[in-house]
Structures are given as structure tokens and as C-alpha cells.
PDB file of N, CA, C and O in Angstrom:
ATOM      1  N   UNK A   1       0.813  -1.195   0.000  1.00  0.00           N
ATOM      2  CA  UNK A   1       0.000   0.000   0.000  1.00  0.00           C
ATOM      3  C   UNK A   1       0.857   1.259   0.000  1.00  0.00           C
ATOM      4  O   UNK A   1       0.537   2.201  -0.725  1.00  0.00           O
ATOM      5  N   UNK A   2       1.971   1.316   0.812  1.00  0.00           N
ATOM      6  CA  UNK A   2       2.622   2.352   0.910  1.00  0.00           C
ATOM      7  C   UNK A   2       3.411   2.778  -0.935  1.00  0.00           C
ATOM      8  O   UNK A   2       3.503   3.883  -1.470  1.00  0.00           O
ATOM      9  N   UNK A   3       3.822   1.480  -1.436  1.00  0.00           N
ATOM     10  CA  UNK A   3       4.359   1.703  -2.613  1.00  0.00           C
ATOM     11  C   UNK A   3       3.299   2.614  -3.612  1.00  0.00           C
ATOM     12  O   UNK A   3       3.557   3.566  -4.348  1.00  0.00           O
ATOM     13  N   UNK A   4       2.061   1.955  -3.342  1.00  0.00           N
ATOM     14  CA  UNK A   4       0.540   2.771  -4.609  1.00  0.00           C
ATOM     15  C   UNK A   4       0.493   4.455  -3.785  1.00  0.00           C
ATOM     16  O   UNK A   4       0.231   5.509  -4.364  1.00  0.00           O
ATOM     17  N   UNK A   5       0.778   4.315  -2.536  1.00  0.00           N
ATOM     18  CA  UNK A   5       0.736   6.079  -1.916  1.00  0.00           C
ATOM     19  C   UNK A   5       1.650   6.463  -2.562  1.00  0.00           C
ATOM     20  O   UNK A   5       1.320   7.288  -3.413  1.00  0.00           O
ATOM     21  N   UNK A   6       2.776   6.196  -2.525  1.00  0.00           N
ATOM     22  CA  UNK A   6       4.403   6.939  -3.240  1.00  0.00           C
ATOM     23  C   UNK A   6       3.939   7.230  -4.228  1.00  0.00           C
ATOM     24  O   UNK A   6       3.924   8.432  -4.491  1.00  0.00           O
ATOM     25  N   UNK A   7       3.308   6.187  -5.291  1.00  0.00           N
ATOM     26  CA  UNK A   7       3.367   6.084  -6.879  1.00  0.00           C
ATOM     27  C   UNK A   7       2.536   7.110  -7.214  1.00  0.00           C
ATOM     28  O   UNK A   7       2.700   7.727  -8.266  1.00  0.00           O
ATOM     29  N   UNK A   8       1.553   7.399  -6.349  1.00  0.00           N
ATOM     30  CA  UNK A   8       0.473   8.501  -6.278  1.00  0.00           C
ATOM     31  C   UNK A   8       0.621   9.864  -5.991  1.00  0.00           C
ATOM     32  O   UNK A   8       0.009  10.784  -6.535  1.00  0.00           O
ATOM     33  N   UNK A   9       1.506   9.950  -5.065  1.00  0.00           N
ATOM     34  CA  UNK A   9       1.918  11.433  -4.756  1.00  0.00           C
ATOM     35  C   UNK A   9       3.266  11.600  -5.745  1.00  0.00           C
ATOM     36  O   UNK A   9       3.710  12.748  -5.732  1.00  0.00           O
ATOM     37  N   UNK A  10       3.744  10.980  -6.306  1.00  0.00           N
ATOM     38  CA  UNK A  10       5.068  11.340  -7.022  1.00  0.00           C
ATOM     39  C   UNK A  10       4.177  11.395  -8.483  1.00  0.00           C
ATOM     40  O   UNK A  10       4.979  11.736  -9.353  1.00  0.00           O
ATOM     41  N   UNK A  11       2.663  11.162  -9.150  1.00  0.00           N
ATOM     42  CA  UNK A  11       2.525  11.207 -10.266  1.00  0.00           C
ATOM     43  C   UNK A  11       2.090  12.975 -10.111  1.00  0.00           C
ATOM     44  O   UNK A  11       2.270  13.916 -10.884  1.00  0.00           O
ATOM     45  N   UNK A  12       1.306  12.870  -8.441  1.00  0.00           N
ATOM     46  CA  UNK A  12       0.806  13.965  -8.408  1.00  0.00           C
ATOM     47  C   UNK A  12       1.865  15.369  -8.706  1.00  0.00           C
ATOM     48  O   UNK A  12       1.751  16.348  -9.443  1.00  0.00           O
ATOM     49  N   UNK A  13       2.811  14.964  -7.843  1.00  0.00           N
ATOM     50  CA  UNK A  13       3.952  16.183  -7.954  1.00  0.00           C
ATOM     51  C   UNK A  13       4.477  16.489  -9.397  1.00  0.00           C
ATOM     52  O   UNK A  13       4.527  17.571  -9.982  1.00  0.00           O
ATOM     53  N   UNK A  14       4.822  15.345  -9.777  1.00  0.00           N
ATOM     54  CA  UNK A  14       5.650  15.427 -11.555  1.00  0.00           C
ATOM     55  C   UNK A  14       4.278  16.314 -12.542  1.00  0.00           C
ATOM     56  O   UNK A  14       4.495  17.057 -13.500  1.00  0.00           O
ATOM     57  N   UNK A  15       3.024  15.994 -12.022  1.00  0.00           N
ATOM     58  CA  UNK A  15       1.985  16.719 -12.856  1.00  0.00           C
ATOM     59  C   UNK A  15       1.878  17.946 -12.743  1.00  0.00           C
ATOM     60  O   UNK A  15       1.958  18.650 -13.750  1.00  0.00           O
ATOM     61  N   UNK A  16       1.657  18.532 -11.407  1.00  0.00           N
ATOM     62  CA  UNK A  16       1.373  19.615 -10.701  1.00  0.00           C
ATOM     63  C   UNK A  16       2.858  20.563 -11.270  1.00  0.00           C
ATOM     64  O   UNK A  16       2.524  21.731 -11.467  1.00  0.00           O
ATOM     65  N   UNK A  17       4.177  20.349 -11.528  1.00  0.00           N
ATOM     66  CA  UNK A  17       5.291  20.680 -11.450  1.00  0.00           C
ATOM     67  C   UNK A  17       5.354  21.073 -13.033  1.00  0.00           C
ATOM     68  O   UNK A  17       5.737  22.203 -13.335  1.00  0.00           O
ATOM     69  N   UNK A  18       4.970  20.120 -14.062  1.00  0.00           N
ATOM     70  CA  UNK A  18       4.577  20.194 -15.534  1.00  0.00           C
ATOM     71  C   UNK A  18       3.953  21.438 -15.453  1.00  0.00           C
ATOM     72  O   UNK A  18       4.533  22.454 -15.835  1.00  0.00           O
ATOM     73  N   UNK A  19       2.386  21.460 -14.812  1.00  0.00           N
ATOM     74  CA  UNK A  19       1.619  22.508 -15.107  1.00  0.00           C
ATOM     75  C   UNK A  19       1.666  24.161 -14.879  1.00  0.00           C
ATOM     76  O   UNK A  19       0.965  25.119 -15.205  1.00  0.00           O
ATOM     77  N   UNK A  20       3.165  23.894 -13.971  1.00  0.00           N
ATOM     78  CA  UNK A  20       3.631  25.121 -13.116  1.00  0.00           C
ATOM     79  C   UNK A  20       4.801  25.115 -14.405  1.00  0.00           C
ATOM     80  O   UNK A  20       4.562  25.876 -15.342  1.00  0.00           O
ATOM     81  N   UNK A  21       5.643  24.548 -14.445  1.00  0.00           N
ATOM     82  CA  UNK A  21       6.298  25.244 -15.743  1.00  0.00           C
ATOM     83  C   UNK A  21       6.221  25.031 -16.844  1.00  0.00           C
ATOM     84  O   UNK A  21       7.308  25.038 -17.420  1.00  0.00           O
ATOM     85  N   UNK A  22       5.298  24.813 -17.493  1.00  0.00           N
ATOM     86  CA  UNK A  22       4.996  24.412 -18.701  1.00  0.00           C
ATOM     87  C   UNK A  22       3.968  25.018 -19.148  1.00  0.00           C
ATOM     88  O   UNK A  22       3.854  25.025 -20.373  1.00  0.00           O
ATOM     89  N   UNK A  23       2.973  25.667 -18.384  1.00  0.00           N
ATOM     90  CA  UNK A  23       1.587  25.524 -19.154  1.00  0.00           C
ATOM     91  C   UNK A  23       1.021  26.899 -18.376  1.00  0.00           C
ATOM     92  O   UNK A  23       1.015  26.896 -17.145  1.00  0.00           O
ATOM     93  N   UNK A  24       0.633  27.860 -18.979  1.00  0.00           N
ATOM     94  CA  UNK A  24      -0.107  28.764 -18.909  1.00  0.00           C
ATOM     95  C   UNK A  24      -1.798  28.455 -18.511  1.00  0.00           C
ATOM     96  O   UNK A  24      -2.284  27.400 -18.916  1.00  0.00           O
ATOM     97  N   UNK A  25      -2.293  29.013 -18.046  1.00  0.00           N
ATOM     98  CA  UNK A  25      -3.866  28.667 -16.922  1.00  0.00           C
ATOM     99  C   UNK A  25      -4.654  30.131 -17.325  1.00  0.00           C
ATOM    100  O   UNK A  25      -4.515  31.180 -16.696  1.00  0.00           O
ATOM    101  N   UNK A  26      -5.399  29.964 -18.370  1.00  0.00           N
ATOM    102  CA  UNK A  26      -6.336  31.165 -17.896  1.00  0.00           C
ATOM    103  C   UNK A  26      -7.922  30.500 -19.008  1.00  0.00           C
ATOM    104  O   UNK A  26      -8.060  29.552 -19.780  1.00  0.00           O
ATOM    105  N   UNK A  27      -8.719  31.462 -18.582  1.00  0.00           N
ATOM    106  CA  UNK A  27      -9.963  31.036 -19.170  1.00  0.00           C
ATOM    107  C   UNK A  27     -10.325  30.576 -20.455  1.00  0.00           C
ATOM    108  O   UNK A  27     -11.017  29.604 -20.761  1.00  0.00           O
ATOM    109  N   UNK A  28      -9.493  31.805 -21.494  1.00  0.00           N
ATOM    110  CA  UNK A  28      -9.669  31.631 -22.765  1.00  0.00           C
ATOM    111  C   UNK A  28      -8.833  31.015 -23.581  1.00  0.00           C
ATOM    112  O   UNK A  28      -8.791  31.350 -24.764  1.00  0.00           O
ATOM    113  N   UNK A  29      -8.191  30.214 -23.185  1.00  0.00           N
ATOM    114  CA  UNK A  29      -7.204  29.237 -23.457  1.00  0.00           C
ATOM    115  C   UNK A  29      -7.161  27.674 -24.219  1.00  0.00           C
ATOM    116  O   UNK A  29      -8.347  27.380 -24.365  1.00  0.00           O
ATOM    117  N   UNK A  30      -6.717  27.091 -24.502  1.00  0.00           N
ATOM    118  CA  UNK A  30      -7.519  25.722 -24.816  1.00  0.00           C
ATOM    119  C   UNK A  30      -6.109  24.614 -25.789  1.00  0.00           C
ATOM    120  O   UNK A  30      -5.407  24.989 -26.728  1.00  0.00           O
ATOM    121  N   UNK A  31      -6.120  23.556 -25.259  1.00  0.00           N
ATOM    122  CA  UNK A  31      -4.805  23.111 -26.370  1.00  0.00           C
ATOM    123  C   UNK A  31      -5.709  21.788 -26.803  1.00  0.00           C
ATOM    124  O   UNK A  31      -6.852  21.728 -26.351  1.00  0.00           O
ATOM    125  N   UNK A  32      -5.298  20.881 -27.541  1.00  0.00           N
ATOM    126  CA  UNK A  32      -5.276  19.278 -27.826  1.00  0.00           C
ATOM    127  C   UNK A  32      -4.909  18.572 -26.852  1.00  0.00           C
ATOM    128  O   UNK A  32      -4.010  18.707 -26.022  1.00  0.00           O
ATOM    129  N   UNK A  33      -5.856  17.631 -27.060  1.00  0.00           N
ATOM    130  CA  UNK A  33      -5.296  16.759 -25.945  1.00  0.00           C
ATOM    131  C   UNK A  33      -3.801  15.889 -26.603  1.00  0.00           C
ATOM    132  O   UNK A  33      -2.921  15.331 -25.948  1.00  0.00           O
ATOM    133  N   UNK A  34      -3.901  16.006 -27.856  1.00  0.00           N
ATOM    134  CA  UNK A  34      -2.471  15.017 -27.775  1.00  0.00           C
ATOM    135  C   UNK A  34      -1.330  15.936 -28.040  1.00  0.00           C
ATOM    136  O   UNK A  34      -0.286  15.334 -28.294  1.00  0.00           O
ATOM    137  N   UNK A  35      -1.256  17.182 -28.048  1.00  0.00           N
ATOM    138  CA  UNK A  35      -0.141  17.868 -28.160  1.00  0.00           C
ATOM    139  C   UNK A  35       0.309  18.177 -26.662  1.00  0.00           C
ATOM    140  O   UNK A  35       1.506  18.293 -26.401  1.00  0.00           O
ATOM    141  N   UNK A  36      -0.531  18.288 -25.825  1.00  0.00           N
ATOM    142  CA  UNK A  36      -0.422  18.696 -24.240  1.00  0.00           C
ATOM    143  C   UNK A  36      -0.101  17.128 -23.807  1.00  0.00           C
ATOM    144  O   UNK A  36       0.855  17.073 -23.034  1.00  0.00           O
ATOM    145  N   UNK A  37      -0.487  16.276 -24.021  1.00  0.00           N
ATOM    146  CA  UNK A  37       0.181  14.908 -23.460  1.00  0.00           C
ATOM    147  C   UNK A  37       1.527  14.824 -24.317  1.00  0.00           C
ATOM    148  O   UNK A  37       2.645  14.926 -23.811  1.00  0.00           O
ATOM    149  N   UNK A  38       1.367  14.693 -25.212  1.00  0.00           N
ATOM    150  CA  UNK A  38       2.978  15.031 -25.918  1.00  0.00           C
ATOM    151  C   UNK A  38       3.950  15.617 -24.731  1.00  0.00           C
ATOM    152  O   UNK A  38       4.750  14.925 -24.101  1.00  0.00           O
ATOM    153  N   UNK A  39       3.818  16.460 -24.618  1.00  0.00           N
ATOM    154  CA  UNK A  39       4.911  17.614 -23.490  1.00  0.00           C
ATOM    155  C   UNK A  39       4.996  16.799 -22.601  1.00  0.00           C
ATOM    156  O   UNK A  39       6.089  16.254 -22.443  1.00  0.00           O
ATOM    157  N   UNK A  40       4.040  16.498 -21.854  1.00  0.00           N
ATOM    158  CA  UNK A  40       3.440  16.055 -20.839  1.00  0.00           C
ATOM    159  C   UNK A  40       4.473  14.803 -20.613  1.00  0.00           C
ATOM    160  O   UNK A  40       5.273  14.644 -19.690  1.00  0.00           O
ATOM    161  N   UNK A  41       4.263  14.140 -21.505  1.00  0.00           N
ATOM    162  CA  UNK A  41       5.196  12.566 -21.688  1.00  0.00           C
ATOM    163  C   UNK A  41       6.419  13.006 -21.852  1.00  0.00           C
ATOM    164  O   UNK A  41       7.263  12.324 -21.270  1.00  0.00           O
ATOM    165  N   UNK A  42       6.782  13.841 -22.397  1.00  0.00           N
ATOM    166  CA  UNK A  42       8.068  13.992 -22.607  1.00  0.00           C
ATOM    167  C   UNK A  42       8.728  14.138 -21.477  1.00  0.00           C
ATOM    168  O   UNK A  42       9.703  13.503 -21.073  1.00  0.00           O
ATOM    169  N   UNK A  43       7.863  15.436 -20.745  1.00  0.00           N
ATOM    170  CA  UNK A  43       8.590  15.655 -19.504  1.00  0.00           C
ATOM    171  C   UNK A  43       8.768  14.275 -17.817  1.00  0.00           C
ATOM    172  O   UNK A  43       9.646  14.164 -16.961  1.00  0.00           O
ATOM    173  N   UNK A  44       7.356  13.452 -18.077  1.00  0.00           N
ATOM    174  CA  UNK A  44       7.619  12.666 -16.981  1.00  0.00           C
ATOM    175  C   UNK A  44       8.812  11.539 -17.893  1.00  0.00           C
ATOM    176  O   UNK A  44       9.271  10.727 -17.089  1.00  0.00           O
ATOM    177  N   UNK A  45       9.171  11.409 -18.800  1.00  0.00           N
ATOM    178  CA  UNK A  45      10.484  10.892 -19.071  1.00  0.00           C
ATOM    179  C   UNK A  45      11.800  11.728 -18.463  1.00  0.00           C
ATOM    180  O   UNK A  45      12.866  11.372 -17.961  1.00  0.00           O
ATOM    181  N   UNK A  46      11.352  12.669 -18.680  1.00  0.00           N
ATOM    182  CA  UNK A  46      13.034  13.340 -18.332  1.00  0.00           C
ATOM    183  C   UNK A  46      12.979  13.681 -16.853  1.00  0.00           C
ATOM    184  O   UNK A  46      13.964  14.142 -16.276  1.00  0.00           O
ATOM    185  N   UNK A  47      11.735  13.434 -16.194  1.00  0.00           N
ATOM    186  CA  UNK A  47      12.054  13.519 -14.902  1.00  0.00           C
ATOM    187  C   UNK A  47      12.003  12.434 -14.055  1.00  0.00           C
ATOM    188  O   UNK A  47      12.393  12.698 -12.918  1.00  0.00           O
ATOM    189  N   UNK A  48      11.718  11.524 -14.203  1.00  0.00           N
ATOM    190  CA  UNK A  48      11.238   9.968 -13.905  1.00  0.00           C
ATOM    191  C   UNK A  48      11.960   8.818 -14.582  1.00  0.00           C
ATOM    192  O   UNK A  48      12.619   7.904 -14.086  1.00  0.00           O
ATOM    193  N   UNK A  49      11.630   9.134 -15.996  1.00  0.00           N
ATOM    194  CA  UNK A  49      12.935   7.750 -16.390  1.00  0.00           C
ATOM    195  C   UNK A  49      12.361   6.615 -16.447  1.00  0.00           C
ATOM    196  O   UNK A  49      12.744   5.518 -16.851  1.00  0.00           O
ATOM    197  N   UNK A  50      10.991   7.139 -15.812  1.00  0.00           N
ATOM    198  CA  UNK A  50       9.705   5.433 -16.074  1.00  0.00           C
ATOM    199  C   UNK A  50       9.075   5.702 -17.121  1.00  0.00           C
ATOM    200  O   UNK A  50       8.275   6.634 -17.204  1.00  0.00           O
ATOM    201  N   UNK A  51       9.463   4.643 -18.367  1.00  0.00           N
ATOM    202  CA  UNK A  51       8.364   4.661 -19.426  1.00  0.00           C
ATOM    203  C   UNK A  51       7.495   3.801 -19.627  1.00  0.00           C
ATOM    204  O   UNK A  51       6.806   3.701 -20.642  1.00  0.00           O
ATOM    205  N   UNK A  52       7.454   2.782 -18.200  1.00  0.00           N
ATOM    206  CA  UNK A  52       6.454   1.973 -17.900  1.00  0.00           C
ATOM    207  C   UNK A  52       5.335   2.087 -16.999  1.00  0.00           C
ATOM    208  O   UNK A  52       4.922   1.169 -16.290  1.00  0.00           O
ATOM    209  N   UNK A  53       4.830   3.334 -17.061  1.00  0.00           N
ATOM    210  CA  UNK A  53       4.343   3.983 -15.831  1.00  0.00           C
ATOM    211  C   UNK A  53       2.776   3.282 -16.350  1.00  0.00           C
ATOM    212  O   UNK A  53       2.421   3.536 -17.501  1.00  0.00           O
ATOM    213  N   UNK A  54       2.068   2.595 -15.658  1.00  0.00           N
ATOM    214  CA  UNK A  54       0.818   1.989 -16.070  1.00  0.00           C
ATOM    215  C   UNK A  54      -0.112   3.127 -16.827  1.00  0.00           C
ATOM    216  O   UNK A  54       0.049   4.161 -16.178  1.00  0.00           O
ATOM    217  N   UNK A  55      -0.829   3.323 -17.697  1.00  0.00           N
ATOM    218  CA  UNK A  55      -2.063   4.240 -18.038  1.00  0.00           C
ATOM    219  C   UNK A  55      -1.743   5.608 -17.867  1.00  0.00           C
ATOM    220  O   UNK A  55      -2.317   6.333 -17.054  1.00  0.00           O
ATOM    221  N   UNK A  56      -0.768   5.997 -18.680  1.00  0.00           N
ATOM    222  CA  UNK A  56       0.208   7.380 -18.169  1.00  0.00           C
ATOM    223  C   UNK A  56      -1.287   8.322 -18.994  1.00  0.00           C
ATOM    224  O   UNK A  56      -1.923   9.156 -18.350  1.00  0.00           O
ATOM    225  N   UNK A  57      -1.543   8.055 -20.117  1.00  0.00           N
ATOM    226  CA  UNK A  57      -2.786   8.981 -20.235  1.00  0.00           C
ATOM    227  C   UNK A  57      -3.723   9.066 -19.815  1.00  0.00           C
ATOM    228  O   UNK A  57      -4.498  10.022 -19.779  1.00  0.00           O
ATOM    229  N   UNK A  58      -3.824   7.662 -19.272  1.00  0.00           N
ATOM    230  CA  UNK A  58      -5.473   7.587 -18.589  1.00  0.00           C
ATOM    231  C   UNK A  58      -5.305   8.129 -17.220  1.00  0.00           C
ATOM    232  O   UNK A  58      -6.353   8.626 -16.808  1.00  0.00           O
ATOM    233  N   UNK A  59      -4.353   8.186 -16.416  1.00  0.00           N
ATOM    234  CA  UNK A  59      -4.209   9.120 -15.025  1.00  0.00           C
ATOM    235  C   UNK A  59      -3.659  10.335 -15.654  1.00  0.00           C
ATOM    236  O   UNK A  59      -3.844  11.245 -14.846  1.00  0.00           O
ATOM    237  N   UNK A  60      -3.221  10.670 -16.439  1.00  0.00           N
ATOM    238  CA  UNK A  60      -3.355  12.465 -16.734  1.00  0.00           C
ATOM    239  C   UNK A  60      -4.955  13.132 -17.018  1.00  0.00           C
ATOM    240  O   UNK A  60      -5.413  14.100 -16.412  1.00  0.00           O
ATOM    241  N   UNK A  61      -5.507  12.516 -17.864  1.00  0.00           N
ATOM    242  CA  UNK A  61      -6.979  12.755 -18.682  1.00  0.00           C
ATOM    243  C   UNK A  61      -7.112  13.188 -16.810  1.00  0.00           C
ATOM    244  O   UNK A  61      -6.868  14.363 -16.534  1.00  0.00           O
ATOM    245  N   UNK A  62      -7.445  12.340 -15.772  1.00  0.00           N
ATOM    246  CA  UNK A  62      -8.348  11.799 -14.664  1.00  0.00           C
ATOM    247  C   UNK A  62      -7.711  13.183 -13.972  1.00  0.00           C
ATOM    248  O   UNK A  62      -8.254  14.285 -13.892  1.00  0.00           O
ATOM    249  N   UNK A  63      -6.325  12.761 -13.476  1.00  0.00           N
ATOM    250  CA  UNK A  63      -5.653  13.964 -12.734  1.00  0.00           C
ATOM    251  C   UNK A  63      -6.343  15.670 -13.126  1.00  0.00           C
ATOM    252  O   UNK A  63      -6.945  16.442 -12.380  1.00  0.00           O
ATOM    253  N   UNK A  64      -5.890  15.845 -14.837  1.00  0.00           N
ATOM    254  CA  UNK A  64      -6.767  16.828 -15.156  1.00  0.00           C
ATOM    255  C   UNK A  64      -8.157  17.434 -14.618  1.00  0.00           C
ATOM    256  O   UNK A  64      -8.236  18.477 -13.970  1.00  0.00           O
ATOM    257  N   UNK A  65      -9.258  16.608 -14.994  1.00  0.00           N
ATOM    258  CA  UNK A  65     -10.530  16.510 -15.127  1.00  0.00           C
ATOM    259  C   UNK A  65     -10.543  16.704 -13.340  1.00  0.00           C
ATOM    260  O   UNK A  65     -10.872  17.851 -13.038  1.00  0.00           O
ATOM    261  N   UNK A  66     -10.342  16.092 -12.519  1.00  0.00           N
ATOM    262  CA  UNK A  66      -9.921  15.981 -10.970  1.00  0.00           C
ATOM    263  C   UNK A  66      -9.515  17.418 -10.390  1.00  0.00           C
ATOM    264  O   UNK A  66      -9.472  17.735  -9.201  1.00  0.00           O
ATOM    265  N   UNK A  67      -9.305  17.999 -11.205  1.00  0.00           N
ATOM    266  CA  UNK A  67      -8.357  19.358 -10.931  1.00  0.00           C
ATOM    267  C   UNK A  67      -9.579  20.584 -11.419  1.00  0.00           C
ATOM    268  O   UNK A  67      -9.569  21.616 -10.749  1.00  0.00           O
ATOM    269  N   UNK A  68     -10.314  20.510 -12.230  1.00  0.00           N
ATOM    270  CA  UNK A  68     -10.900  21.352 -12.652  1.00  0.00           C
ATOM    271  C   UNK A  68     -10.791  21.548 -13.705  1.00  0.00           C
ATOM    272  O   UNK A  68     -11.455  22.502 -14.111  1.00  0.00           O
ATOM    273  N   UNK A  69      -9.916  20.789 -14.754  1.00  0.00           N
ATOM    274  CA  UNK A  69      -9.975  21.421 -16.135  1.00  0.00           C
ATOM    275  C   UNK A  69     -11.230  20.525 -16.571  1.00  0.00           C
ATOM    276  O   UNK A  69     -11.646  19.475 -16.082  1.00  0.00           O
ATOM    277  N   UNK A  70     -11.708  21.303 -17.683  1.00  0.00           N
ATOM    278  CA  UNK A  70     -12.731  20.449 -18.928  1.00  0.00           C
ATOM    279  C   UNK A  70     -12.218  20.255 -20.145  1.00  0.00           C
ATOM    280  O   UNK A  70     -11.508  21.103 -20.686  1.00  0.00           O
ATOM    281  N   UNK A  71     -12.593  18.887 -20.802  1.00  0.00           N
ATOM    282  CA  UNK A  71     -12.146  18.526 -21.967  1.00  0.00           C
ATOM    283  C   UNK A  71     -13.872  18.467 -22.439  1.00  0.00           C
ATOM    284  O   UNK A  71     -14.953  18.432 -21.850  1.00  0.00           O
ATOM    285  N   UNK A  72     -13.255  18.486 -24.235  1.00  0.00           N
ATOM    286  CA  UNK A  72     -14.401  18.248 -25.101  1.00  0.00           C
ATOM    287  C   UNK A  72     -14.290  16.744 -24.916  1.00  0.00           C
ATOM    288  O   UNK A  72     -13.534  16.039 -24.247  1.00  0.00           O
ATOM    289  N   UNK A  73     -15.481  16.451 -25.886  1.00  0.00           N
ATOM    290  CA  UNK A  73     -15.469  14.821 -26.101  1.00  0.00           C
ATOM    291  C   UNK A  73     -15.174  14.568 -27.046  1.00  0.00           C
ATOM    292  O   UNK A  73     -14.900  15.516 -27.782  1.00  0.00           O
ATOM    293  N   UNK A  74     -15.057  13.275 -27.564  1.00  0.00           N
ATOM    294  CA  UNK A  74     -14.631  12.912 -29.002  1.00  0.00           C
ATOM    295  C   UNK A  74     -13.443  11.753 -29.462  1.00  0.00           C
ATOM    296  O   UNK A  74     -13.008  11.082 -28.526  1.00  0.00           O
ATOM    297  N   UNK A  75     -13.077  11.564 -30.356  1.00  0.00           N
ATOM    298  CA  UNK A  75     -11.787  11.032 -30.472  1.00  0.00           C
ATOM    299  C   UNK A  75     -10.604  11.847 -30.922  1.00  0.00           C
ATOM    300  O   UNK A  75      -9.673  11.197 -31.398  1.00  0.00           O
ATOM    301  N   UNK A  76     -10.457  13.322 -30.849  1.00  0.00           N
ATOM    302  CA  UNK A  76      -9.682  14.391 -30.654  1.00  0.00           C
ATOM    303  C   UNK A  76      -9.900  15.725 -29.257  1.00  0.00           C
ATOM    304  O   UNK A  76      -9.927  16.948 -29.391  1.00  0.00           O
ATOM    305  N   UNK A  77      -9.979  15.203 -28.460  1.00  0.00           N
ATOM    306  CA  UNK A  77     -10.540  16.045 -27.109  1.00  0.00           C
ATOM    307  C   UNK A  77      -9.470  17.239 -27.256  1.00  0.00           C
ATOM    308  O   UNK A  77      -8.310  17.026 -27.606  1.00  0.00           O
ATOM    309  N   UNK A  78     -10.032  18.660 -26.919  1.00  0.00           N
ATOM    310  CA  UNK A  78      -9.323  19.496 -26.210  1.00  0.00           C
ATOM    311  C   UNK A  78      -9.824  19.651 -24.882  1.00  0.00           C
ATOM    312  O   UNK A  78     -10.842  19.245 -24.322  1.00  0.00           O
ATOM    313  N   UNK A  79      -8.418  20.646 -24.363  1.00  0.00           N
ATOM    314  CA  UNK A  79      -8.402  20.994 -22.861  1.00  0.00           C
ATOM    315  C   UNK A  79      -8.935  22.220 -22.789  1.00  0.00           C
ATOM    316  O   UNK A  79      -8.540  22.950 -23.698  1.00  0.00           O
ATOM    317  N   UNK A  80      -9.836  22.812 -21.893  1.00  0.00           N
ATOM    318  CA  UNK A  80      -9.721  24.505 -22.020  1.00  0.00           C
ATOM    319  C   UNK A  80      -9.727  25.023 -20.610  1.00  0.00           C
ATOM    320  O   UNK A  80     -10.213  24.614 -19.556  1.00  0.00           O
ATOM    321  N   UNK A  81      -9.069  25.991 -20.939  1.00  0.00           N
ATOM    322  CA  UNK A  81      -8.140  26.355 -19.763  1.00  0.00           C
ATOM    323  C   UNK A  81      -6.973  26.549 -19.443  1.00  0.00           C
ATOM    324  O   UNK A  81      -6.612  27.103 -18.405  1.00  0.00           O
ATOM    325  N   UNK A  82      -5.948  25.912 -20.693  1.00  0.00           N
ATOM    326  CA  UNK A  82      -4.752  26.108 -20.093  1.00  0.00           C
ATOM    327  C   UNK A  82      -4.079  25.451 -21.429  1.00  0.00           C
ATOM    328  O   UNK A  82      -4.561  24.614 -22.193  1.00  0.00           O
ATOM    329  N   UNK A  83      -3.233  25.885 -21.450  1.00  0.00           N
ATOM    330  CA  UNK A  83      -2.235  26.048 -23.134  1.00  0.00           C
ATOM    331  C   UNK A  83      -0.651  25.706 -22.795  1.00  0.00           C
ATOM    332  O   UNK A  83      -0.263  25.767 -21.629  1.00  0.00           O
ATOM    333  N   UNK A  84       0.198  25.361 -23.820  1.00  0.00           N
ATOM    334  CA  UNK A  84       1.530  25.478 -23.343  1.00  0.00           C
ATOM    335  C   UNK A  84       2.526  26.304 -23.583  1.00  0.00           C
ATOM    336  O   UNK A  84       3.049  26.265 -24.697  1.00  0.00           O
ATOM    337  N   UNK A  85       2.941  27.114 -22.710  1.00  0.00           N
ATOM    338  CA  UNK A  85       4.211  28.590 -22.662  1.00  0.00           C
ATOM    339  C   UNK A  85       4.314  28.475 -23.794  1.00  0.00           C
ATOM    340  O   UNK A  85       4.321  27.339 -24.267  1.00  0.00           O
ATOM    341  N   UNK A  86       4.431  29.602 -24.623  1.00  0.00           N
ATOM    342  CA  UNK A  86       5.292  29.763 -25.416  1.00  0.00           C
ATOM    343  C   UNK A  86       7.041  29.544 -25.292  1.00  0.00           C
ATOM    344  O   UNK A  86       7.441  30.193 -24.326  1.00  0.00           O
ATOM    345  N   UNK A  87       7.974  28.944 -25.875  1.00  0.00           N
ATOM    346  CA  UNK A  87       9.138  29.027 -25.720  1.00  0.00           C
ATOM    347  C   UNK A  87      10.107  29.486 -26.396  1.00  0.00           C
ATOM    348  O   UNK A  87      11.254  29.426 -25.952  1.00  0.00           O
TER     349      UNK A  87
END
């Protein structure tokens, strides 16, 4: 049990940490869902190093949605709410 708490608060942090430097938050905003998981993946690789992380989209989609963002529906969902920095 203690290992699924770790695995849980360390997906939480690596997410929360993405969204703080990566991603801009305001109303009128809105990205793809697979260009924002794109980043998204990229970055829990370069910070984690697990590319076996079980359902890495299906606990982002959840984490998201959990948080307050809204996605469209579909088989191309966007996010709205929040976009990624310009760099």
C-alpha cells in the first residue's frame, strides 16, 4: 500500500510541477489533448525515467478533469483552460 501512496503522490507532484512550468492557466485558453500529453510525456520521461508507468494517459486525462480542467469529447478532445508557454 505504501508503494501505490508513493506512486500517487510522485505522479501527483511530476503533474502539478509540468503545469507550473509548462503551461499557462487562464480562461480563454484551450490546447489538444495530444499535443499537451505530448509535453506532458516527454517531460515525466526526463524527470522519472519510467516509461512503464501503467495508463500514463489515462491518469493524466483523470488527474486533469480531478483538478478542474474540462475537456471536449470525441476522439480528438481538447483541454480549455490552459495552453503550453510559449518558448
Amino acid at each position: 500500500m505504501d508503494i501505490v501512496l508513493d506512486t500517487v503522490c510522485t505522479f501527483d507532484k511530476v503533474v502539478n510541477q509540468f503545469l507550473a512550468e509548462y503551461c499557462e492557466i487562464g480562461e480563454d485558453l484551450r490546447i489538444t489533448d495530444d499535443e499537451l500529453f505530448h509535453e506532458f510525456r516527454q517531460y515525466w520521461l526526463q524527470v522519472t525515467h519510467d516509461d512503464h508507468y501503467p495508463a500514463l494517459l489515462g491518469q493524466f486525462r483523470v488527474y486533469l478533469t480531478e483538478h478542474g480542467y474540462r475537456s471536449s469529447s470525441g476522439k480528438h478532445p481538447e483541454w480549455y483552460g490552459l495552453t503550453l508557454r510559449k518558448r
